[in-house]
C-alpha positions in Angstrom: 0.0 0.0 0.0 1.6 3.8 -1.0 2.2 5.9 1.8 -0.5 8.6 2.6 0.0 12.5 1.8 -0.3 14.5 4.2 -1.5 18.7 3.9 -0.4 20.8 6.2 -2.9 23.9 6.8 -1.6 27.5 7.3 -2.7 30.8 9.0 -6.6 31.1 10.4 -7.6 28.0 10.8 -8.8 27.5 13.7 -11.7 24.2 12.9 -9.9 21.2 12.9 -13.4 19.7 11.6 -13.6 22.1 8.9 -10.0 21.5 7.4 -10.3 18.2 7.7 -14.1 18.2 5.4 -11.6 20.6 3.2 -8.9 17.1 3.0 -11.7 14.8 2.4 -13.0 17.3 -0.3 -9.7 17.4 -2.3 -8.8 13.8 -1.1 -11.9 13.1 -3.4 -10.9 15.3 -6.5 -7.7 13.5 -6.5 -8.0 10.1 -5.7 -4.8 10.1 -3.4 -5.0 8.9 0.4 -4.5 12.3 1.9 -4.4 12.9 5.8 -4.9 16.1 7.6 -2.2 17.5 9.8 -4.0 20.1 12.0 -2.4 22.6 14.3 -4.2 25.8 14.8 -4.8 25.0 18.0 -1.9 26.1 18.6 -1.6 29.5 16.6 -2.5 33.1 17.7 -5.1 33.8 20.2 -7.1 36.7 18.6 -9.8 36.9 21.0 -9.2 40.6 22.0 -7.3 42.0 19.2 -10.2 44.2 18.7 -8.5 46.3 21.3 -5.7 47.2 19.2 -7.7 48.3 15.8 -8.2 52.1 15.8 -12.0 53.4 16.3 -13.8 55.0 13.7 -14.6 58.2 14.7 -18.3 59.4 15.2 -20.2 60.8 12.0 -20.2 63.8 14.0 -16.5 64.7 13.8 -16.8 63.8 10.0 -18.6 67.0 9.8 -18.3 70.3 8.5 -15.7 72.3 10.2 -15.3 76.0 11.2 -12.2 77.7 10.6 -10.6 77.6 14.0 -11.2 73.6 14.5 -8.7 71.7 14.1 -8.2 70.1 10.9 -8.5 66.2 10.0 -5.3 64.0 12.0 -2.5 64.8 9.5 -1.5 61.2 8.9 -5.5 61.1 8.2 -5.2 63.4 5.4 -2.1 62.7 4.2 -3.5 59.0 3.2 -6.9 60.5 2.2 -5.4 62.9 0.2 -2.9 60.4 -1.8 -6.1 58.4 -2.8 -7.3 60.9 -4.7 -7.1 62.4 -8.0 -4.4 61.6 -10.3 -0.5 63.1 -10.0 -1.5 65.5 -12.4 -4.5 66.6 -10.8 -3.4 67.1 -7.5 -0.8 69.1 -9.1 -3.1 71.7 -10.7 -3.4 75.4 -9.9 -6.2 76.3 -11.6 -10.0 74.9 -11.6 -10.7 71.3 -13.7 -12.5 71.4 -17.0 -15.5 69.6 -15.4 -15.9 72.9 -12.8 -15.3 75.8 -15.5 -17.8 73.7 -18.2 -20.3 73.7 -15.2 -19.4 77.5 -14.4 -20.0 78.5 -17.9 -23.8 76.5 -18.2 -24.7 77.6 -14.9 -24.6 81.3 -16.1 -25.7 80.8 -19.4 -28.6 78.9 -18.0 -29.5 81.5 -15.4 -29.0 84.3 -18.5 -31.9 82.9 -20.9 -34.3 83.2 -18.4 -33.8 86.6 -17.6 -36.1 89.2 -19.6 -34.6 90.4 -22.7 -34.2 93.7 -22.0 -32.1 92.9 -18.8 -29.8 91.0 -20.6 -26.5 92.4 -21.9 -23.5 91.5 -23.6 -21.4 88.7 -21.6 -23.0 89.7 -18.5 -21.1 92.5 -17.8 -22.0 95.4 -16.5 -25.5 95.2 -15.5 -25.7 92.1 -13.8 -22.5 91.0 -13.0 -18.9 89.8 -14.3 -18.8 86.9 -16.9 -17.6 83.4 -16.9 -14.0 84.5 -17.6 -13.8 87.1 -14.7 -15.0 84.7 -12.5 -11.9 81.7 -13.5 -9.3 84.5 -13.3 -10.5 84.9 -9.7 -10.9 81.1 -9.2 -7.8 80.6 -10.8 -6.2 82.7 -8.1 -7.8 81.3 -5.0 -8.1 77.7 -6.2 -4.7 76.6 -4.4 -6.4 77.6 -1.0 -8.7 74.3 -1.5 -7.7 71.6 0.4 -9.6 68.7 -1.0 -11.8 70.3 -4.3 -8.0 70.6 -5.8 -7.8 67.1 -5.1 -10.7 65.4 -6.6 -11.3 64.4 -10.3 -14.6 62.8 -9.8 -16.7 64.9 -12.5 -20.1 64.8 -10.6 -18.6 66.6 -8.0 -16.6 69.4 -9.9 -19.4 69.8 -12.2 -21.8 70.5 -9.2 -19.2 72.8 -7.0 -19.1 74.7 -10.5 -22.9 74.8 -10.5 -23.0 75.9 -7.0 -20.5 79.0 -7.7 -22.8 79.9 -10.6 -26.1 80.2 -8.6 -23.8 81.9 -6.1 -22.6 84.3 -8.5 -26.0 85.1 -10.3 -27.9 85.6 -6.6 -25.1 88.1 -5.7 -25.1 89.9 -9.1 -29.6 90.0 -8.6 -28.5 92.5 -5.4 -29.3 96.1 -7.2 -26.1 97.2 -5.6 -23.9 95.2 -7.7 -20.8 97.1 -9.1 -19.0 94.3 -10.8 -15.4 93.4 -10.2 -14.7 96.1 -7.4 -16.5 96.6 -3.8 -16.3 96.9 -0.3 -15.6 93.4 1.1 -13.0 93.2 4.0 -10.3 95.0 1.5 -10.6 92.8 -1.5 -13.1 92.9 -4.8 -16.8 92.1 -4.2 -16.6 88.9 -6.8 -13.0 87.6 -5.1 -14.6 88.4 -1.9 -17.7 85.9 -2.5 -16.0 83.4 -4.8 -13.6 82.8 -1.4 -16.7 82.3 0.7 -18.2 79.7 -1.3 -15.5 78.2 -2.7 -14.7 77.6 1.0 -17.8 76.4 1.8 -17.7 73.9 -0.7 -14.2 72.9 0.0 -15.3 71.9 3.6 -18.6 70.0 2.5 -16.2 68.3 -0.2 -13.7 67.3 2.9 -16.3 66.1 5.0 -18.0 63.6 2.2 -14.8 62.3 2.0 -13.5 61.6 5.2 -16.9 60.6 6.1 -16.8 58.1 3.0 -13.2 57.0 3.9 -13.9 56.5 7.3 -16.4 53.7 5.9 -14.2 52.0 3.9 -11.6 52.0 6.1 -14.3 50.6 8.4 -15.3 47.8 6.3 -11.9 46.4 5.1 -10.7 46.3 8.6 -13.8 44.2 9.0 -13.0 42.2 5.7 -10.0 41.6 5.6 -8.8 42.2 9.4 -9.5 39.2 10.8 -7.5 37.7 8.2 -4.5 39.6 8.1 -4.3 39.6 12.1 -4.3 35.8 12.0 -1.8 35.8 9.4 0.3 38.0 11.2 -0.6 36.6 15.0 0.1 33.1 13.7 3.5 34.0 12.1 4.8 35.3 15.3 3.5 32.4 17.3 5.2 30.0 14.7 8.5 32.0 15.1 8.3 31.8 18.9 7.2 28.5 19.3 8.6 26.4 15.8 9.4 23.5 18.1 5.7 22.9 19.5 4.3 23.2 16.1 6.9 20.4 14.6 6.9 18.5 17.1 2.6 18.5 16.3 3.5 17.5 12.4 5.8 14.6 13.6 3.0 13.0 16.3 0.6 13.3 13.4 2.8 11.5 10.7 4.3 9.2 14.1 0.2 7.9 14.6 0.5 6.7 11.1 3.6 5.2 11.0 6.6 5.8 13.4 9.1 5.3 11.1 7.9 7.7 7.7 10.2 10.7 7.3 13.0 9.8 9.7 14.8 8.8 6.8 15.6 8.5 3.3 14.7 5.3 3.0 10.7 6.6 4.4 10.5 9.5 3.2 6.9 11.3 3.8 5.3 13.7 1.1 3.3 16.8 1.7 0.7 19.2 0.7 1.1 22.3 2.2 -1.0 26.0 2.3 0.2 29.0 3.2 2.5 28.9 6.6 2.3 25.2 6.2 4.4 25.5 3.1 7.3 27.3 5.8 6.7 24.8 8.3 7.1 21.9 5.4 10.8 23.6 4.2 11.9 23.9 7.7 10.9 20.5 8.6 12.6 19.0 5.6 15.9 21.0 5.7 16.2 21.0 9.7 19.5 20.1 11.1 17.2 16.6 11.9 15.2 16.8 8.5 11.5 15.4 7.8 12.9 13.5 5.0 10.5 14.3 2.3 10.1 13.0 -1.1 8.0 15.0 -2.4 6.8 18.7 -1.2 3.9 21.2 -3.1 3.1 24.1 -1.8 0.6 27.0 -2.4 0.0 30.5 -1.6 3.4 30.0 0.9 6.0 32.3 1.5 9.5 30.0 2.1 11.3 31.9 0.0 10.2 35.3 1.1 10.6 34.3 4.9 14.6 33.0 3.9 15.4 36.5 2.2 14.0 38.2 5.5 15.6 36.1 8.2 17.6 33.1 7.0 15.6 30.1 8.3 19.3 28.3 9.6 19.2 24.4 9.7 21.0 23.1 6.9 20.3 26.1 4.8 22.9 28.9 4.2 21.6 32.9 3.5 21.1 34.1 0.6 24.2 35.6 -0.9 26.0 37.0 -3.6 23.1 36.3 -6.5 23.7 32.4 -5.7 20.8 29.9 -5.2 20.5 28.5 -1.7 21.3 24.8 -2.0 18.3 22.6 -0.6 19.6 19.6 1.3 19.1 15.7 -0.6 15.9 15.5 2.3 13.9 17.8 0.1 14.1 16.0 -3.2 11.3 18.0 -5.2 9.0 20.6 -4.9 6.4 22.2 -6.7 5.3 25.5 -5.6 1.5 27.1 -6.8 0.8 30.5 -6.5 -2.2 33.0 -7.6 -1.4 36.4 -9.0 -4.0 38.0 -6.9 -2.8 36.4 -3.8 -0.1 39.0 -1.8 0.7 36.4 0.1 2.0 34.2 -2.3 5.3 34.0 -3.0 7.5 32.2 -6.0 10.7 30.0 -4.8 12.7 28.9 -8.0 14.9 31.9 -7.9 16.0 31.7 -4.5 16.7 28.0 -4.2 18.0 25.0 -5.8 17.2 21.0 -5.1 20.1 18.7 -4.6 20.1 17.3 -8.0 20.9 21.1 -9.4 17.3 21.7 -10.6 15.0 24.5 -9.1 11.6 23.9 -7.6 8.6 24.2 -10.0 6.7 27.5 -9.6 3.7 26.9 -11.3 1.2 30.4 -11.6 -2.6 29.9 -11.4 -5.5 31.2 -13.4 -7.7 33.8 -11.3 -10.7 32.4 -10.7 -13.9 34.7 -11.6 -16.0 34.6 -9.1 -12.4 34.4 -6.5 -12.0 38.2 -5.8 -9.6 40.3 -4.7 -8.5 38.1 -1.7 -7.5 34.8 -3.5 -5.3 33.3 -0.5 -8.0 30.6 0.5 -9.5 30.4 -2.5 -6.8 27.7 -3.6 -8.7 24.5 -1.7 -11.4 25.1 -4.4 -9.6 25.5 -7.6 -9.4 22.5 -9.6 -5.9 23.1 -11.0 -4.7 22.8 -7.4 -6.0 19.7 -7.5 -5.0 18.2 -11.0 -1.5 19.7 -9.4 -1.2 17.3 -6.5 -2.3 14.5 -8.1 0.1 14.7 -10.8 3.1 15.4 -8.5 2.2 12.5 -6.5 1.2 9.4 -9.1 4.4 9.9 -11.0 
């Protein structure tokens, strides 16, 4: 009878029922006699890591601001700010097309329906300055805007350039109107109102964003937190406390049979996900290897964690452009990985087998309906599947 394969899960899990439904699913699609290794019992506790995630602030301090309150956190803004609007954009010193196209029907708008005989030639004059006298003063006060000069969404600039139209058109309706110059705190009546209101519009534009940031920075942390603190929570552990965790792997491959991977003459082979795929490359190049015949691994980081912090046992660092020479106890490996997935790494450029040939990286199709987050999406995909079964009926 052939020797079982045995999968090694990695981050998160913490149902050993669950992964081992997950074994009996793929044990199925592959026709192999595969046995679960579990060991997230002994991973990160991340009971009360709520503690350490930041609070979203209350809607209320989303809201509009007067001058003397303090701005948004600078770090805050600083993100907020790089998320929008392109390099170019944010660059600008003068108002968008989308705003001055809105400026200009706003007033032409307003202009038909005035009577006839009120109307005059560009607006200027009677009833106020036109469209070009107002973007020269825009133009001139548009660096003062905080986030309006840092948008590019057109719905928005288009109604900001609505707004300073109405704006514009209500002030000119006053009788008193002189155009261009006036009484207003030592600056011209039009530069005087188009800083009001362009003000006023650069605060409501802050507040929609921060208050729609907040939210999304909400609802990732609820996404993909839990994830990524498991990840991280069960690398430390792993780092701390290697020695429990292999010492798990071997009493589950022992209950088998004593006498698999303690040599090359029993040499186990494994499946691996994730951390399991470290764990797997430790075991089998430890200064006492898991003698293993056969490794594949996907969505793992071995190669990423030996560049960081050489791994020690009977590998040497990284050095001078050179492979890292695996020892004859890890005699192939295939690693899978998913271009989606950022925690999958490749490993054929960092190491070498013993027989002078590179592991196998072997890049997956994204699946459709998979996502953005693609690093448990592997247990499902059917080349993962065809994958394992290949590398073990050879």
């Amino acid at each position: 009878m052939e020797d079982p394969v045995f999968v090694i899960h990695g981050v998160g899990n913490r149902d050993e029922e669950g992964f081992a439904r997950t074994v009996a699913q793929l044990r199925t699609a592959t026709g192999l006699g595969l046995v679960p290794v579990y060991w997230g019992d002994l991973g990160a506790d991340d009971r009360y890591v709520d503690l350490a995630l930041p609070l979203r602030r209350p809607a209320a301090d989303s809201g509009l601001r007067d001058d003397a309150e303090a701005p948004a956190e600078p770090e805050t803004a600083a993100v907020l700010e790089s998320l929008l609007g392109t390099p170019a954009l944010r660059d600008a010193k003068e108002p968008p097309p989308a705003l001055e196209d809105a400026l200009r029907t706003g007033l032409a708008e307003e202009l038909e329906e005035e009577p006839e005989e009120e109307k005059d030639d560009g607006l200027r004059g009677g009833r106020g300055p036109d469209a070009d006298d107002i973007l020269a003063e825009l133009t001139g006060l548009w660096p003062e805007t905080r986030w309006l000069s840092r948008v590019d969404d057109p719905g928005l600039l288009r109604a900001a350039g609505t707004a300073l139209a109405a704006a514009v058109r209500e002030e000119a309706s006053d009788d008193s109107w002189d155009g261009l110059r006036g009484p207003d705190d030592g600056e011209g009546r039009l530069r005087a109102l188009l800083r009001r209101r362009l003000r006023d519009l650069d605060r409501v534009a802050g507040a929609a964003v921060e208050a729609v940031a907040g939210r999304v920075n909400h609802q990732l942390r609820r996404h993909y937190g839990p994830g990524a603190t498991r990840f991280l929570g069960d690398v430390l552990v792993y780092q701390r406390h290697r020695e429990a965790i292999h010492a798990r792997v071997r009493e589950r491959i022992g209950a088998v049979d004593p006498e698999l991977g303690r040599g090359p003459e029993r040499p186990v082979r494994v499946v691996a996900h994730s951390l399991g795929g470290v764990i797997a490359v430790d075991m089998a190049t430890a200064g006492s290897p898991l003698w293993t015949s056969s490794l594949i691994t996907f969505g793992s980081q071995p190669a990423y964690f030996h560049l960081c912090d050489p791994r020690g046992g009977q590998l040497s660092p990284y050095a001078d452009e050179q492979s890292v020479a695996l020892p004859r106890s890890l005699a192939r490996w295939t690693n899978l990985w998913q271009p989606l997935d950022p925690l999958a790494f490749t490993a054929s450029r960092v190491f070498r087998l013993a027989d002078g040939t590179s592991p196998v990286d072997v890049p997956l199709p994204h699946a459709a309906g998979a996502g953005l987050w693609t690093h448990s999406v592997y247990w499902r995909l059917p080349e993962v599947a065809e994958a394992v079964r290949e590398a073990f009926t050879v």
